[in-house]
SERO-4910 file (N, C-alpha, C, O; in steps of 0.05 Angstrom, whole numbers):
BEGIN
 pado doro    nc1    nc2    nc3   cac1   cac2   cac3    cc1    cc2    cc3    oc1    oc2    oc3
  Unk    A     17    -24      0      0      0      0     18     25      0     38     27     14
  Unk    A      8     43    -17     28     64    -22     23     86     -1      1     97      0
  Unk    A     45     93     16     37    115     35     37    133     25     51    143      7
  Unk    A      8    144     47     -7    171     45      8    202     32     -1    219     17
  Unk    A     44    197     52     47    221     45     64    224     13     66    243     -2
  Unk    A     71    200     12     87    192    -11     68    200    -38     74    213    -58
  Unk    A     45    190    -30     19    202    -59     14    225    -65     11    235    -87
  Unk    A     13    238    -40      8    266    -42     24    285    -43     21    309    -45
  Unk    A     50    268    -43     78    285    -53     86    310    -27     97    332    -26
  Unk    A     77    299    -16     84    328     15    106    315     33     98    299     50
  Unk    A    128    319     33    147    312     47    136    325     82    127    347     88
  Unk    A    141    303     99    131    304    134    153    337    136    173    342    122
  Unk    A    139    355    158    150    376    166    160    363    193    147    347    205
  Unk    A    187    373    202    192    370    225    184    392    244    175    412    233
  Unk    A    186    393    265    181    420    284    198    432    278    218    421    268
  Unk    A    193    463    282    222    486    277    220    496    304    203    513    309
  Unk    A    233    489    317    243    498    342    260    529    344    263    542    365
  Unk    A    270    536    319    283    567    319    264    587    332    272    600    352
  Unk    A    239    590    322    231    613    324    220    617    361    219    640    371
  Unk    A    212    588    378    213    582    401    239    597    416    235    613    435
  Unk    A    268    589    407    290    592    423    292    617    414    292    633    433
  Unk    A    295    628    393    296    659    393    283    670    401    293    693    404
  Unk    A    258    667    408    234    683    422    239    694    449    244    681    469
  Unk    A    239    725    446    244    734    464    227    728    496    239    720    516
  Unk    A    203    734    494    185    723    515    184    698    517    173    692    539
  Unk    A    192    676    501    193    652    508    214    651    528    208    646    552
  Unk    A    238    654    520    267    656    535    257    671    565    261    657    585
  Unk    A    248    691    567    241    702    592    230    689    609    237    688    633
  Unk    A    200    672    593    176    656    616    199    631    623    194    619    644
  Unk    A    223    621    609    234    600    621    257    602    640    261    583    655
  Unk    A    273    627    641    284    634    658    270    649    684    284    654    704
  Unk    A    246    655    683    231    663    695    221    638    723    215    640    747
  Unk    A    222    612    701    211    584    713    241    576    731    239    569    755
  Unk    A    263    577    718    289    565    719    292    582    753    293    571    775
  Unk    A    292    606    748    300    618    768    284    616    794    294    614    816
  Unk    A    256    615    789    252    607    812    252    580    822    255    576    846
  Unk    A    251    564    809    268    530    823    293    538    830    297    526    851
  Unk    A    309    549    826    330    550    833    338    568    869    355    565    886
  Unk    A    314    588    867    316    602    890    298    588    912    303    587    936
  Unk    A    275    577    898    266    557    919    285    536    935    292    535    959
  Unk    A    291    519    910    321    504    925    339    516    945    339    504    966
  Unk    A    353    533    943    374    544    954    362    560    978    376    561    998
  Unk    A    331    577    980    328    581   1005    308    557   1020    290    560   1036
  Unk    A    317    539   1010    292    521   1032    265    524   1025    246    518   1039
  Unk    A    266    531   1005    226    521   1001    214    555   1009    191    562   1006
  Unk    A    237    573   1021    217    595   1026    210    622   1004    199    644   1008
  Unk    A    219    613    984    222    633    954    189    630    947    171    646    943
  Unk    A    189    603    947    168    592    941    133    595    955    115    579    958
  Unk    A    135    620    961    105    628    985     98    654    973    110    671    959
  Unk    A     75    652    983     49    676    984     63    703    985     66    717    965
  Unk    A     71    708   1010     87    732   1019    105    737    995    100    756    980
  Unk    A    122    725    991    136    726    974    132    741    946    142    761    936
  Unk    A    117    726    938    101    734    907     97    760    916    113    778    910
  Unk    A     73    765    933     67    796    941     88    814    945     81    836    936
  Unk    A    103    815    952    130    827    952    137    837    924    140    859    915
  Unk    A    138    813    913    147    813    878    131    827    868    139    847    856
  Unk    A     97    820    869     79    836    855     75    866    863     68    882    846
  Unk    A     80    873    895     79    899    902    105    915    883     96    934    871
  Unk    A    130    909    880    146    918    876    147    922    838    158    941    827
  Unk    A    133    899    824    132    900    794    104    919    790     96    920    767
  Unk    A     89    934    809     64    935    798     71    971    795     57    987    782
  Unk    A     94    977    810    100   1004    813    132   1013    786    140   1035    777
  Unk    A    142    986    782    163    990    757    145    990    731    151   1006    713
  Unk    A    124    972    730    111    968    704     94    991    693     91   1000    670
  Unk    A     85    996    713     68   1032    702     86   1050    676     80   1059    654
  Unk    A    120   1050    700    139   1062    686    156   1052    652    166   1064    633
  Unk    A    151   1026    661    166   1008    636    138    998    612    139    988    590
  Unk    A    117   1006    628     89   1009    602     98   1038    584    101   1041    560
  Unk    A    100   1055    607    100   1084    585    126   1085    565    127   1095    543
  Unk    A    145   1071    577    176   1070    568    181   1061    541    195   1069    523
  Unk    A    157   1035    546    166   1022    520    148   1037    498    159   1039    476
  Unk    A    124   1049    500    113   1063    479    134   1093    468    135   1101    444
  Unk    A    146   1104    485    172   1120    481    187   1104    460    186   1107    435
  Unk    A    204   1083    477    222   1070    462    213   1056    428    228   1051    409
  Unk    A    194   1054    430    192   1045    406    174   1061    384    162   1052    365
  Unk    A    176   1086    392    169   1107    369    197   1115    369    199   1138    359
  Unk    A    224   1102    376    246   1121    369    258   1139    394    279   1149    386
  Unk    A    254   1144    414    259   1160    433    263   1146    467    261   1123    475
  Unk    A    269   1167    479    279   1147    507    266   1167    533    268   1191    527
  Unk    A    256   1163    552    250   1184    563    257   1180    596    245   1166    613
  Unk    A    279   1195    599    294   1189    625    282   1200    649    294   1192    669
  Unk    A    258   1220    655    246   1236    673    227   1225    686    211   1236    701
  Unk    A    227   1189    678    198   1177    697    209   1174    723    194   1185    740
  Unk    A    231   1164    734    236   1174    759    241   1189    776    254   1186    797
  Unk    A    228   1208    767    237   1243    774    209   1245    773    198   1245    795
  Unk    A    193   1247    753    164   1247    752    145   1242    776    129   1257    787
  Unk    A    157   1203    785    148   1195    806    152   1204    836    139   1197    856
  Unk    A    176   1224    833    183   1229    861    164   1265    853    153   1278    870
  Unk    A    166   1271    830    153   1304    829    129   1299    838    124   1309    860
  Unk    A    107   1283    825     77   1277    825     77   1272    853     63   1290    864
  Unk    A     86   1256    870     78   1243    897     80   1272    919     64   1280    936
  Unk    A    106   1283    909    113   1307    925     86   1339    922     81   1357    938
  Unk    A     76   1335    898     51   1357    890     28   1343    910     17   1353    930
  Unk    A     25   1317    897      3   1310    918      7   1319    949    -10   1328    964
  Unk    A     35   1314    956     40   1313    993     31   1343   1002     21   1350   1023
  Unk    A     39   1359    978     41   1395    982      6   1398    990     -1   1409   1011
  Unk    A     -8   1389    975    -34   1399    965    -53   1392    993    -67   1406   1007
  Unk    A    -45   1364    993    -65   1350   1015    -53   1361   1043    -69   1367   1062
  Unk    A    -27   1363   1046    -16   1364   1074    -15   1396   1076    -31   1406   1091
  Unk    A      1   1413   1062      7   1434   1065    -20   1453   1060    -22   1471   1077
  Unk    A    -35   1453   1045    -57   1466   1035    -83   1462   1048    -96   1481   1054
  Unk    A    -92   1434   1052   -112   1424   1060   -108   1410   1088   -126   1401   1103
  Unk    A    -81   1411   1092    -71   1399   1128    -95   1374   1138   -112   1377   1156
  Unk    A    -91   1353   1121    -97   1331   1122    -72   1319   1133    -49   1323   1126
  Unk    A    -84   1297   1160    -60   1281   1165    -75   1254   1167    -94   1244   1154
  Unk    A    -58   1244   1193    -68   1208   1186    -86   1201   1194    -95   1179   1189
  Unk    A   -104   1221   1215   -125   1216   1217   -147   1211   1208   -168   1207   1219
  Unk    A   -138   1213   1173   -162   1211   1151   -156   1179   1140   -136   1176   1125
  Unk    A   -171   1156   1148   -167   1147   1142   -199   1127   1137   -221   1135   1146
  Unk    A   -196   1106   1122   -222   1083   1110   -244   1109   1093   -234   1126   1079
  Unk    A   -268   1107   1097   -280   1120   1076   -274   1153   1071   -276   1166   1050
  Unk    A   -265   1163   1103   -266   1185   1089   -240   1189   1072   -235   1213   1066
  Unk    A   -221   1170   1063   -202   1176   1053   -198   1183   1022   -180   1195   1010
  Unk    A   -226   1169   1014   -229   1158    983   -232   1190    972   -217   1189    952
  Unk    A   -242   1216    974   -242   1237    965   -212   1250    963   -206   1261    941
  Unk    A   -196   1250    982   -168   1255    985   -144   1240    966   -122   1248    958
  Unk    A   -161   1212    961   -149   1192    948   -153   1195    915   -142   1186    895
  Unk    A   -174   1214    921   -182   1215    877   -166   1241    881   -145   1237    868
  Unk    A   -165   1262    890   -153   1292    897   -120   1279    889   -102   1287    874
  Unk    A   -123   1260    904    -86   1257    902    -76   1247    874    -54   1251    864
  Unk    A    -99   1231    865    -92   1205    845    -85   1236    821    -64   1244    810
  Unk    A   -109   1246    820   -115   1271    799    -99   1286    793    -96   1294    770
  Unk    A    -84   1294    813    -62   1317    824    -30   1299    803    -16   1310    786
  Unk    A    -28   1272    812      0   1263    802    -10   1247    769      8   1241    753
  Unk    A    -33   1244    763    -36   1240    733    -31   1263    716    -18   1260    695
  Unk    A    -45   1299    728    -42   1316    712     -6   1329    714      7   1333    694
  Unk    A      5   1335    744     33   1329    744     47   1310    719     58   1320    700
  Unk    A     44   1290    722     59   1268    701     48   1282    676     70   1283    666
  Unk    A     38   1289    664     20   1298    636     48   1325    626     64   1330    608
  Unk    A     39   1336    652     49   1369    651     84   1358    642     91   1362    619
  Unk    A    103   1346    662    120   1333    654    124   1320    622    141   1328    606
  Unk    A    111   1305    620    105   1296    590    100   1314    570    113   1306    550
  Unk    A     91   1331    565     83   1363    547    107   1372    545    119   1374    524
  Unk    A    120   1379    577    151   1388    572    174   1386    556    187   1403    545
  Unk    A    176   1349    558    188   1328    540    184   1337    512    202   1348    501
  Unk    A    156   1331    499    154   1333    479    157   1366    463    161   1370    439
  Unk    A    155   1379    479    155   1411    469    189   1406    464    197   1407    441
  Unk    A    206   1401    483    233   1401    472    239   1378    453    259   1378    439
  Unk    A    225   1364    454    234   1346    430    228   1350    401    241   1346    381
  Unk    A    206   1360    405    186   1370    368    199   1398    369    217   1403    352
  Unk    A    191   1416    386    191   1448    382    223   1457    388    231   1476    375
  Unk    A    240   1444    407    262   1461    408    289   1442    391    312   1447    387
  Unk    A    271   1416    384    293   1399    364    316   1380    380    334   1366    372
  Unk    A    306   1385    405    332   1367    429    322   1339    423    299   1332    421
  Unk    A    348   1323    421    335   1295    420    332   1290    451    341   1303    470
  Unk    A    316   1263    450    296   1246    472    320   1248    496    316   1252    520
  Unk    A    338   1244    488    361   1227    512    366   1258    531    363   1258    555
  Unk    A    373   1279    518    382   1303    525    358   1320    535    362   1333    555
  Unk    A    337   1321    526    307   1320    530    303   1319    552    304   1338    568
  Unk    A    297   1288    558    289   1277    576    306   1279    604    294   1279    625
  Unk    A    337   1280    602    353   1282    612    357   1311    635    369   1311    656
  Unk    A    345   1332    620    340   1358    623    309   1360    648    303   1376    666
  Unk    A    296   1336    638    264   1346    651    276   1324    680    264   1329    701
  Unk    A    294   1307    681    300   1295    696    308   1307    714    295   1308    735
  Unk    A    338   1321    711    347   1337    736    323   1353    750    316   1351    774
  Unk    A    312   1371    731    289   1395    734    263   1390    757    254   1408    772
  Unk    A    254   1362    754    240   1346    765    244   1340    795    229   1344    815
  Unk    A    266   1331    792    284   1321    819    283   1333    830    274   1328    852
  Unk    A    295   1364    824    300   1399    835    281   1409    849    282   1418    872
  Unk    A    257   1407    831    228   1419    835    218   1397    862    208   1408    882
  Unk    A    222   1374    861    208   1358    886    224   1362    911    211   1360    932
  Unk    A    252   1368    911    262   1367    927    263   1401    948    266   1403    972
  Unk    A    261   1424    928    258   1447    937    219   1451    945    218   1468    963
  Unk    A    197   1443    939    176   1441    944    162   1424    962    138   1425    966
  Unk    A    187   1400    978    182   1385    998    198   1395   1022    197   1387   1045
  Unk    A    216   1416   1008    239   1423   1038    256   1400   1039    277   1402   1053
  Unk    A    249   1373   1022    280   1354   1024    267   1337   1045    283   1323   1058
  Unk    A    239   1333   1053    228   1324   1068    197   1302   1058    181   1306   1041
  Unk    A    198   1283   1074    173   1261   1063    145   1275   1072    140   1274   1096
  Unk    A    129   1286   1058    106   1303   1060     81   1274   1069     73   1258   1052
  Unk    A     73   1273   1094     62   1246   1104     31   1257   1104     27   1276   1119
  Unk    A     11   1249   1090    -15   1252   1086    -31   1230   1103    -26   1218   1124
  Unk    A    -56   1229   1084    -85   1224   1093    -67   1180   1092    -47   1173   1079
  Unk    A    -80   1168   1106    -76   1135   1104    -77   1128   1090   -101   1125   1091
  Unk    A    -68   1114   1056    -80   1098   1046    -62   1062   1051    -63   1044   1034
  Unk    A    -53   1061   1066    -42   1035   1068    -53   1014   1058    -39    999   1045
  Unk    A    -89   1006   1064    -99    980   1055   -101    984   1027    -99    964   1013
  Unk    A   -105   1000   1020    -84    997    984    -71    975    975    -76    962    955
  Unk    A    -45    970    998    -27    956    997    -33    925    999    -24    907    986
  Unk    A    -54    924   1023    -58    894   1032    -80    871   1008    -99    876    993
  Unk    A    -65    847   1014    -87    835    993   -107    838    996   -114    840   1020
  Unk    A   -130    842    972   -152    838    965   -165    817    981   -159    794    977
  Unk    A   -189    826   1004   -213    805   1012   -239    803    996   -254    823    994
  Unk    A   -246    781    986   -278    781    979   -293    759    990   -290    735    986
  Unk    A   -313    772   1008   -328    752   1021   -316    727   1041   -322    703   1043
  Unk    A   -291    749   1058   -273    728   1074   -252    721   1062   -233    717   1077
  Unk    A   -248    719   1040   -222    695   1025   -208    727   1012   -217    747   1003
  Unk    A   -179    715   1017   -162    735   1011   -151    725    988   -145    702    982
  Unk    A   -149    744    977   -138    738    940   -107    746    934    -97    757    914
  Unk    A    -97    739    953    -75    737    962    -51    722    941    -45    699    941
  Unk    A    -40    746    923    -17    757    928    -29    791    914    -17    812    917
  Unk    A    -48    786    905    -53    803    896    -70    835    904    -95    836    905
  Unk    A    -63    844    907    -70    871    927    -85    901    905    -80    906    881
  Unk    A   -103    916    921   -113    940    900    -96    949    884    -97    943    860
  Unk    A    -81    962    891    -52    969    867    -45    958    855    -39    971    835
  Unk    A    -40    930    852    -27    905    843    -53    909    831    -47    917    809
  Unk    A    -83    908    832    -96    901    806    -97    922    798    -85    917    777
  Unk    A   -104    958    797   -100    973    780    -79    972    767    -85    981    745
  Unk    A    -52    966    767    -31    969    752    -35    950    733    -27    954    710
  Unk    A    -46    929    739    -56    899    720    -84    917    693    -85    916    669
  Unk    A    -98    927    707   -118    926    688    -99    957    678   -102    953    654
  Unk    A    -94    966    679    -82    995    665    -62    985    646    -67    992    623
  Unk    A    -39    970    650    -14    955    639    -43    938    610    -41    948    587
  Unk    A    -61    920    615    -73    910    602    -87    926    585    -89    919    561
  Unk    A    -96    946    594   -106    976    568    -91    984    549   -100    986    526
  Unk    A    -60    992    558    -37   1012    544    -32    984    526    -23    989    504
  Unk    A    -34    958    532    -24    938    512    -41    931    493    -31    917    475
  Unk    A    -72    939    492    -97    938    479    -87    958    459    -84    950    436
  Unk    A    -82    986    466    -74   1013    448    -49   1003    438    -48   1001    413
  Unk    A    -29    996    450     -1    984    430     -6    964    397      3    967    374
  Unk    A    -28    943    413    -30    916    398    -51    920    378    -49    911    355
  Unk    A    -73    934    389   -103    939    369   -107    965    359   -124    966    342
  Unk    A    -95    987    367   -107   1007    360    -86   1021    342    -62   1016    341
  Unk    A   -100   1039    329    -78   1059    315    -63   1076    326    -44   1084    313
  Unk    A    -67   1087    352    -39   1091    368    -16   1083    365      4   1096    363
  Unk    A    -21   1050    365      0   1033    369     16   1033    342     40   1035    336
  Unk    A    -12   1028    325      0   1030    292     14   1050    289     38   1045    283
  Unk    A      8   1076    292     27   1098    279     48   1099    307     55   1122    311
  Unk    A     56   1083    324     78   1088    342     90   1072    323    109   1083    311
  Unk    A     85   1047    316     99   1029    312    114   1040    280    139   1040    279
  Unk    A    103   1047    265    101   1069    248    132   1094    247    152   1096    232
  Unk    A    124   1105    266    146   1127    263    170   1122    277    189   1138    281
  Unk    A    170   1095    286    197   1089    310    218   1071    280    242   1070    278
  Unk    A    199   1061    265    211   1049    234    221   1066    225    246   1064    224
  Unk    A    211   1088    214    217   1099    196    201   1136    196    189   1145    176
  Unk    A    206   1149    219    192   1170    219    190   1188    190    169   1202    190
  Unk    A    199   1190    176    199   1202    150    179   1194    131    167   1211    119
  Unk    A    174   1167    128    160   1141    113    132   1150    128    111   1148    115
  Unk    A    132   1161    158    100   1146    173     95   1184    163     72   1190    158
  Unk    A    115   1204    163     95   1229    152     91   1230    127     68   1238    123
  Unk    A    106   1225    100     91   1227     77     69   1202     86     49   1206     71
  Unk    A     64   1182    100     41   1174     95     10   1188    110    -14   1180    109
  Unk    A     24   1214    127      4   1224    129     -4   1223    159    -28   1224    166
  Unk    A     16   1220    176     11   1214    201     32   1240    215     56   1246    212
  Unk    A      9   1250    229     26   1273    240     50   1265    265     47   1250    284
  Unk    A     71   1277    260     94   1253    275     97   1272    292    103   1261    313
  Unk    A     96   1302    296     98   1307    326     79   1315    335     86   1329    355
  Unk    A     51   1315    333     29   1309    350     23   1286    360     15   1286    383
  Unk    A     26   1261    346     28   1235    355     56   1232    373     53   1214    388
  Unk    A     79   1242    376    104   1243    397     89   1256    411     82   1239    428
  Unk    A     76   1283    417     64   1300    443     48   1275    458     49   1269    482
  Unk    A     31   1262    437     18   1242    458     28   1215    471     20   1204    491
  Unk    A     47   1206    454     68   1193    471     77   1194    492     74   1178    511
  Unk    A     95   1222    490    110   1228    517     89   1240    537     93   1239    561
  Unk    A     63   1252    525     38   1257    551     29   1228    565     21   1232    588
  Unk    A     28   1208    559     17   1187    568     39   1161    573     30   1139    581
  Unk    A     72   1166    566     91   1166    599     94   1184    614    113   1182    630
  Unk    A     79   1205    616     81   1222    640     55   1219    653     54   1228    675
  Unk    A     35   1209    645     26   1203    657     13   1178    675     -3   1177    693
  Unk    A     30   1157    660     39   1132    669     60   1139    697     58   1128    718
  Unk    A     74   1155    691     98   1159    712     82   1177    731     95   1183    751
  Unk    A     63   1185    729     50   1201    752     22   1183    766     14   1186    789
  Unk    A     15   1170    752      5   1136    764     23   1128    782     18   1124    806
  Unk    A     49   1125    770     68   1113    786     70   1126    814     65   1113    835
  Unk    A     76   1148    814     76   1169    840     58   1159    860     64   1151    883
  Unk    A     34   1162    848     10   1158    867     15   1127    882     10   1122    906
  Unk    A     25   1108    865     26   1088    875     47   1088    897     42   1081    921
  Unk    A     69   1095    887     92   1109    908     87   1117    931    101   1111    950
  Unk    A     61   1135    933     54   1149    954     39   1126    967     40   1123    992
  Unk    A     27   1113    954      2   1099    976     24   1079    994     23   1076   1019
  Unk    A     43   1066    975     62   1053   1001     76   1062   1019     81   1050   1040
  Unk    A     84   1090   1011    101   1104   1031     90   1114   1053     99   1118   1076
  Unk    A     57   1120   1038     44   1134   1063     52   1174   1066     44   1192   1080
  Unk    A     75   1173   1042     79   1203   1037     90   1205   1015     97   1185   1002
  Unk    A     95   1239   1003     97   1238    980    135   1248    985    140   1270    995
  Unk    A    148   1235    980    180   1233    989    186   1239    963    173   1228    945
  Unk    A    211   1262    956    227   1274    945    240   1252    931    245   1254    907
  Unk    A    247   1232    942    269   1205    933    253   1180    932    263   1159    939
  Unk    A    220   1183    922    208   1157    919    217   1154    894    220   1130    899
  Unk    A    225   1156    868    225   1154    849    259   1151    843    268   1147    821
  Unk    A    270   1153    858    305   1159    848    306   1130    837    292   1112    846
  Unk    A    325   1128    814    334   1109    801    315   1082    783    319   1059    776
  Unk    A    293   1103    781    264   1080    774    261   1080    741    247   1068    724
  Unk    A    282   1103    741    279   1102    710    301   1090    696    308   1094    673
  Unk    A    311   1074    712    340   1049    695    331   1024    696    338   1006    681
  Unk    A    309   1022    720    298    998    722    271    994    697    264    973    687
  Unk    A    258   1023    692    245   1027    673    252   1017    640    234   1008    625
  Unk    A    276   1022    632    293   1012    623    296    989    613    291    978    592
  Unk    A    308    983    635    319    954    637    296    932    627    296    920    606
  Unk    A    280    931    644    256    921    632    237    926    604    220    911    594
  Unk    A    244    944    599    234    948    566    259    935    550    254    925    528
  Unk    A    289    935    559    303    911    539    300    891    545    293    871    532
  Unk    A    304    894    568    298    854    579    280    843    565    285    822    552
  Unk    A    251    856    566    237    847    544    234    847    521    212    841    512
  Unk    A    253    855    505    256    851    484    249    870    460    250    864    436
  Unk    A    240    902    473    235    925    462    267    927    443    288    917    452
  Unk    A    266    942    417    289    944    412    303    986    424    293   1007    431
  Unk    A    318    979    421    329   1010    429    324   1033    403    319   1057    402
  Unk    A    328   1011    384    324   1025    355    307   1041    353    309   1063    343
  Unk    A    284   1029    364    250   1032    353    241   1013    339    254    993    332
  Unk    A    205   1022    334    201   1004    313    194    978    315    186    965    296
  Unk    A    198    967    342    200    935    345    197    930    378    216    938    393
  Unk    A    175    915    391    178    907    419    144    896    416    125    900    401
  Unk    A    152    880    440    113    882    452    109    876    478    125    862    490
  Unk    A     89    886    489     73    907    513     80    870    537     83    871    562
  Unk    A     80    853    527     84    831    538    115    824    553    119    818    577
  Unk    A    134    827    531    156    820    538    161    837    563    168    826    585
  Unk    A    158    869    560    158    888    587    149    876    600    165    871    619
  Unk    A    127    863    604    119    858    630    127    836    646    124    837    671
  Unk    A    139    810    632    167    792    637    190    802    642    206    789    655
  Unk    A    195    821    633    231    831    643    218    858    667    234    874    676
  Unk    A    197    859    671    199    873    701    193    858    724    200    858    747
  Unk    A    178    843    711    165    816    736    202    800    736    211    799    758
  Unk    A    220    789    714    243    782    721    260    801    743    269    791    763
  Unk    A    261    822    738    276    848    750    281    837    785    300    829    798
  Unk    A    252    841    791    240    841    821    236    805    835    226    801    857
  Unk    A    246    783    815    247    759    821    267    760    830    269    753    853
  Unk    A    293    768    816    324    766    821    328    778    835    350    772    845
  Unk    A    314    807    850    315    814    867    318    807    896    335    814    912
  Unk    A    292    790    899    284    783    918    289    742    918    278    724    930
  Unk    A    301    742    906    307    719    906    333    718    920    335    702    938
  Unk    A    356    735    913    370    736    920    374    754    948    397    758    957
  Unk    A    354    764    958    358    765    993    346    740   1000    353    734   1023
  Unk    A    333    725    991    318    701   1006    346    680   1007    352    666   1025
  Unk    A    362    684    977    381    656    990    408    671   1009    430    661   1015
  Unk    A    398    695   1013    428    707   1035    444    718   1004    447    698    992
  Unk    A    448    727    998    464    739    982    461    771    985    441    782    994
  Unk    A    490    788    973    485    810    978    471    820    955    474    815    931
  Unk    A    451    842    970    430    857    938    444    867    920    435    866    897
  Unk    A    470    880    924    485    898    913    488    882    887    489    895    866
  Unk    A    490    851    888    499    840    873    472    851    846    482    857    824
  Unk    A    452    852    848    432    853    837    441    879    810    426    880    790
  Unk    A    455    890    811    454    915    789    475    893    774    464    887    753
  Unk    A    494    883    776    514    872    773    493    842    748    497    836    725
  Unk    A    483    835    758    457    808    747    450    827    740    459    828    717
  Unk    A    434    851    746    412    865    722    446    873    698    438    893    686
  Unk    A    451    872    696    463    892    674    481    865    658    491    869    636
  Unk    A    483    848    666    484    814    644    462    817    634    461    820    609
  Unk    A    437    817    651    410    810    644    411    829    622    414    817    601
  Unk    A    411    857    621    410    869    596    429    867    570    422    870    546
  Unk    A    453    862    579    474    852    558    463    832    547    462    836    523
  Unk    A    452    802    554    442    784    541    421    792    526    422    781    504
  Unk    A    399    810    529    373    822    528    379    830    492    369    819    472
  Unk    A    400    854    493    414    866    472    427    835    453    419    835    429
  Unk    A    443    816    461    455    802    449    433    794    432    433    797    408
  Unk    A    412    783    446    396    759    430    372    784    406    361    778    385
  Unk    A    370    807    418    356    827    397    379    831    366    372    835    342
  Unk    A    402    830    375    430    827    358    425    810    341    422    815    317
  Unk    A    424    784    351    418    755    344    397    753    314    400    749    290
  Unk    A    373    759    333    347    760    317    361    778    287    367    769    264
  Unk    A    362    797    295    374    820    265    384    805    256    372    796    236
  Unk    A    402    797    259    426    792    235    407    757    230    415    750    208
  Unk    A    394    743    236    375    726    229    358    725    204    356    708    186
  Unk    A    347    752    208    330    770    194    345    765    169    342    748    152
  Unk    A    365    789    172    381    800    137    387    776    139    390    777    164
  Unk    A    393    751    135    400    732    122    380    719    103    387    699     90
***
């Protein structure tokens, strides 16, 4: 009997395993897996708990806000270094407003807090915006590129929070249970906490506008080839103004979140949040170029960031070590984006 495939002349396909191992988010969810067996092992089974995760999730839910807006920056072409400055400006406006103005302290706390709490939220979304406008006015109108730009609204930021707080943590109205997991009907939904789900359903929006919408299209658009996306008719620095307005105001999300853990709006909540911002838009696989990333991989190389983190105080090791691992982690990040290219032109 003559076999099936032999008649029909179709030679059997084998699996192609390339496009798996090059895959950037593939590579991530497995080192993602690797690493935590490995930290479980080495601390005794205690990597491996509730607490734990929450830790991780509290700490990725306040990088990802920043590394959502980052990567829509990064991949229209541009870099925007002022989200950590943003987060410490926004938190510090809110502390001014509520504490200094309205001399709210901790006595405001459970329902009557929720009015103080939209006042505050409001206060560091339009902050982050105002920041963002900044960005983009020097980037379109005064011709500064993104790095020098951004670099500029950064110091400025820092300056402004730190002379408007006195250099001091501005301590408001309570919002702590913010922080704690989620109860419904007795059962705690535990690792996951209020913040931890707004940053989830917000992170899940900006990836809706990346992946489905024409936002995303004409980002994706002018980070290729900005010349190509305006003769086609796409205004390239009105679409940059709304870019850099919505990481600023991602990074003034951030603030607020900042504030609700701190319990104040501190001058130095935000220092150094914009390398980790970063970091996590290569890690996942955003290119630096432009032009090329997705809203997914960010959210694996920030959730990685804060594993290695905390993995590595659970097995006794020093943290310090951690910039030292983050900055392989990005050298490899870059290698394998390297990789893929030269894949490509072949």
């Amino acid at each position: 009997m003559t076999d099936s495939k032999q008649a029909t002349g179709v030679a059997p396909r084998s699996f192609n395993w390339k496009p798996l191992v090059t895959n950037q988010s593939s590579i991530l969810v497995f080192v993602i897996f690797v690493l935590a067996a490995v930290f479980t092992v080495y601390s005794g089974g205690k990597f491996w708990d509730i607490a734990v995760f929450n830790n991780i999730l509290t700490d990725w839910g306040l990088v990802v806000l920043l590394a959502v807006g980052q990567t829509f920056v990064v991949i229209s072409g541009g870099i925007d270094l002022s989200v950590g400055s943003t987060v410490s400006l926004s938190g510090v406006v809110a502390g001014v407003v509520m504490v200094n103005w309205m001399h709210l302290d901790l006595s405001v706390s459970n329902e009557a807090a929720i009015a103080p709490l939209l006042l505050a939220l409001l206060i560091c979304v339009l902050t982050g915006i105002a920041v963002g406008l900044v960005n983009a006015f020097l980037v379109n109108t005064v011709n500064i590129v993104p790095f020098i730009a951004t670099l500029a609204t950064l110091g400025g930021a820092a300056g402004l929070a730190i002379i408007w707080s006195g250099g001091m943590p501005l301590q408001g109205p309570n919002f702590y249970g913010l922080v704690n997991p989620i109860v419904l009907g007795g059962v705690s939904l535990s690792p996951f906490s209020f913040i931890v789900l707004v940053s989830t359903i917000t992170v899940l929006i900006a990836g809706l506008f990346l992946h489905r919408a024409r936002f995303g299209l004409y980002t994706y658009a002018i980070g290729s080839n900005a010349f190509a996306a305006k003769a086609a008719g796409i205004n390239v620095k009105r679409h940059l103004t709304w870019v850099y307005a919505v990481s600023g105001a991602l990074s003034g999300l951030a603030g607020m979140y900042a504030y609700t853990r701190l319990g104040s709006g501190s001058p130095s909540s935000g220092a150094g949040f914009e390398l980790q911002a970063i970091a996590a838009v290569v890690i996942g696989g955003t290119s630096l170029m432009g032009g090329s990333g997705k809203m997914v991989g960010t959210l694996l190389g920030a959730f990685l960031l804060y594993e290695v983190q905390s993995g590595l105080l659970m097995v006794g090791m020093d943290p310090n070590w951690k910039q030292v691992i983050v900055a392989f982690m990005i050298a490899g990040a870059v290698g394998v984006q390297g990789f893929n290219f030269s894949q490509r032109r072949k």
